[in-house]
N, C-alpha and C positions, 0 to 999 in steps of 0.2 A: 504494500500500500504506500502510494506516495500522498503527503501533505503539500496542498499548494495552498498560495495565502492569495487573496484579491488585493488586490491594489487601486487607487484612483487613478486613471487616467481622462484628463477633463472634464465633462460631466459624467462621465460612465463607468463601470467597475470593470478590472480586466484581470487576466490572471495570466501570469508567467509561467510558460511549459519547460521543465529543465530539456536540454535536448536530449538526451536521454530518451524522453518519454515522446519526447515530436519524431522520434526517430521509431521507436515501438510503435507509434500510430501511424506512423507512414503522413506524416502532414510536414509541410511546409510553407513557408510566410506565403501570408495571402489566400493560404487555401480555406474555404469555408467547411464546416462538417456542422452536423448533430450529436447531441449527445442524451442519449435516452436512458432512465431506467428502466431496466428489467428486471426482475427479480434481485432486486437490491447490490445489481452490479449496473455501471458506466457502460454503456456502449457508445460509439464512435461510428458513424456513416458517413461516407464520403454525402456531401449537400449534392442533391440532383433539382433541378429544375422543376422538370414534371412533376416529381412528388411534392416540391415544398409550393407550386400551383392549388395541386387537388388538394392541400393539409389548409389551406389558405381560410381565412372565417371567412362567409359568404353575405 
């Protein structure tokens, strides 16, 4: 388990990925993902288009 801390960044909260862990996830600057729970574990999906369309409130 890793502890990450939030941080302010301008009006918004941000969180710092050791690379390490940007490296485990296979992400790189700029890349957008999701991150869901599932049974009380993080998951990680690459951000797709179409799905974050059809997730969209209507």
């Amino acid at each position: 388990m890793t502890t990450l801390k939030l941080t302010q960044v301008g009006n918004s909260l941000g969180v710092v990925l050791p690379k390490q862990m940007a490296v485990w996830l296979n992400l790189e600057e700029g890349d957008m993902f999701f991150v869901t729970d599932a049974a009380n574990e993080a998951m990680r999906t690459p951000c797709d288009k179409a799905f974050r369309s059809q997730m969209a409130p209507r």
